[in-house]
N, C-alpha and C positions, 0 to 999 in steps of 0.2 A: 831205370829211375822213373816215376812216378809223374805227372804231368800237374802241373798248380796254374791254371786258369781261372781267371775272375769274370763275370756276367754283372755289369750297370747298368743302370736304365739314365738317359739324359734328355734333356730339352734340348734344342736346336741350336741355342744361347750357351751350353755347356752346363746346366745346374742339373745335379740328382737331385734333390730336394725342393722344396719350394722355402720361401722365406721364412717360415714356421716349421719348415720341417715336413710338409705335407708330402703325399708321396698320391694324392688321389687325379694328378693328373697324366699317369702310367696309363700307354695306347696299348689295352687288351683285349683282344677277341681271339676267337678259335685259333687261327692260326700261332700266332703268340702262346697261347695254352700249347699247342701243340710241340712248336718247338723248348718251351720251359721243361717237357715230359720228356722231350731228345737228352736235352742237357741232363738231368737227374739222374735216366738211362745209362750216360756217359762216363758217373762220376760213381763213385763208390763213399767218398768221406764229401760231406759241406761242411766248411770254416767260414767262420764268420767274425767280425768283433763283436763288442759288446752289444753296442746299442741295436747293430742291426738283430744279433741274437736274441735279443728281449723280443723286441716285435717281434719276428718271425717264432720264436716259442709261444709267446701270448695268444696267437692265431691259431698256428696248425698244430696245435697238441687237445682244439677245442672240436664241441662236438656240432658245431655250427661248420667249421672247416671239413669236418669229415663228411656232411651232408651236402655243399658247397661246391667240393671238389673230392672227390672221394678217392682218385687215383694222384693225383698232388699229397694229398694230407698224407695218406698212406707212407709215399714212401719219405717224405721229410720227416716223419715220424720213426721210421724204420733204420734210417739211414745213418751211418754213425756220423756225428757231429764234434765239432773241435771247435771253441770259443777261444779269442785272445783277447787276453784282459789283466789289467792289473789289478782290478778292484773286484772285480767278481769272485767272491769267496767259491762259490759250487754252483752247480749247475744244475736245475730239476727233469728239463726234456729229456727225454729215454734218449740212452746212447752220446751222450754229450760228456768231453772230455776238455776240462779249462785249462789252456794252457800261460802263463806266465812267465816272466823273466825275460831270456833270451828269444826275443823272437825267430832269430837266423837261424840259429840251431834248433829250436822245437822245429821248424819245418825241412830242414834237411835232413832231418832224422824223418819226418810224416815224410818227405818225396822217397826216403831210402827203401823205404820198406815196402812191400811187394802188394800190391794193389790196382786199384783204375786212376782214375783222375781224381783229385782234391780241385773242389768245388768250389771257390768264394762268390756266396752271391751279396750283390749290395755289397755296403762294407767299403765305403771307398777310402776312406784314412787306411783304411789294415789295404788294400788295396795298393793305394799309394807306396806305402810303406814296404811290402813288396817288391813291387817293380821297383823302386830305386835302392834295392839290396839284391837285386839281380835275382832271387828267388822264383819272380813272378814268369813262365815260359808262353801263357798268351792270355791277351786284355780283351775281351768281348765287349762292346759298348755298343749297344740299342739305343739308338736317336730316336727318339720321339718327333715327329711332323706340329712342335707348337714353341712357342718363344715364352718363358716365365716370367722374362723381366729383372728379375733377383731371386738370389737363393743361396744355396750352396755351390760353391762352384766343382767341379767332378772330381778334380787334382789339386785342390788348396791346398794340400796339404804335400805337396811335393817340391823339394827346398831345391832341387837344380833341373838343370832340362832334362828330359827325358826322352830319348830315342824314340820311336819306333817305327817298324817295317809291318806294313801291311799285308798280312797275308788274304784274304778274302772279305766280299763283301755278301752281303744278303739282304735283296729289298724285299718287303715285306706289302701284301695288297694294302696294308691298314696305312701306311705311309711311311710305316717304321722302317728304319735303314738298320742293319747289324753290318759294324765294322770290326772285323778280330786282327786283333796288330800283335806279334812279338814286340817285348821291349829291349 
């Protein structure tokens, strides 16, 4: 069976996002690129929800992204993608499959079938919603070294506790910490 791991980026305070939604204050440098190309390597399908699916099709299907990052664009371009959505009629980025309805089931069926890893990056409601349907097999979460103050908080949307065991850590020169926990 197939392995469904999630990658979030958070502040130190616990918010992916900033109060508006911003995302611009993500700690990236080389190394960071480096290890996001590990992960991509990793993974054969990216799922995503909606909202994060916009933005990330908005960006790396452009020709600014391909100039940019030319080894990123490539293969999020290339790679096949799975959007969860109820409101998203269809999907335009190459290789993007919308899926609907049952959530439990569209992705028991994506773990069953014979591939690498399924990918969620961002996406932390579809995230959420995972891990507390047991789906989810490990949570990546990249600490960012800054306090936001307010925002979104990483797991607002997760209505009871939720376990998890930590399996490894990885500190980063930039100050970024990666914690990946089974839940």
């Amino acid at each position: 069976m197939r392995t469904l791991a999630s990658v979030l980026m958070t502040s130190l305070d616990g918010f992916h996002e900033g109060s508006n939604h911003e995302l611009d204050w993500h700690n990236v440098d080389g190394e960071f690129h480096d290890f996001a190309l590990q992960q991509l390597d990793a993974a054969d399908t990216l799922v995503f929800g909606r909202v994060t699916y916009q933005m990330m099709a908005s960006y790396w299907s452009t020709e600014a992204a391909a100039a940019n990052d030319p080894l990123v664009a490539a293969k999020m371009n290339e790679m096949p993608k799975v959007v969860v959505s109820s409101t998203l009629p269809s999907a335009d980025w190459a290789g993007t499959t919308v899926v609907s309805g049952d959530l439990a089931k569209a992705m028991v069926d994506l773990k069953s079938r014979t591939g690498g890893e399924l990918l969620v990056l961002g996406s932390a409601r579809l995230t959420a919603s995972l891990a507390e349907s047991g789906l989810l097999d490990e949570l990546r979460v990249m600490v960012n070294p800054l306090v936001l103050g307010r925002g979104s908080s990483l797991m607002h949307s997760v209505g009871n506790r939720l376990r998890l065991d930590l399996l490894r850590t990885r500190i980063f020169d930039s100050g970024n910490v990666l914690l990946t926990y089974r839940p």
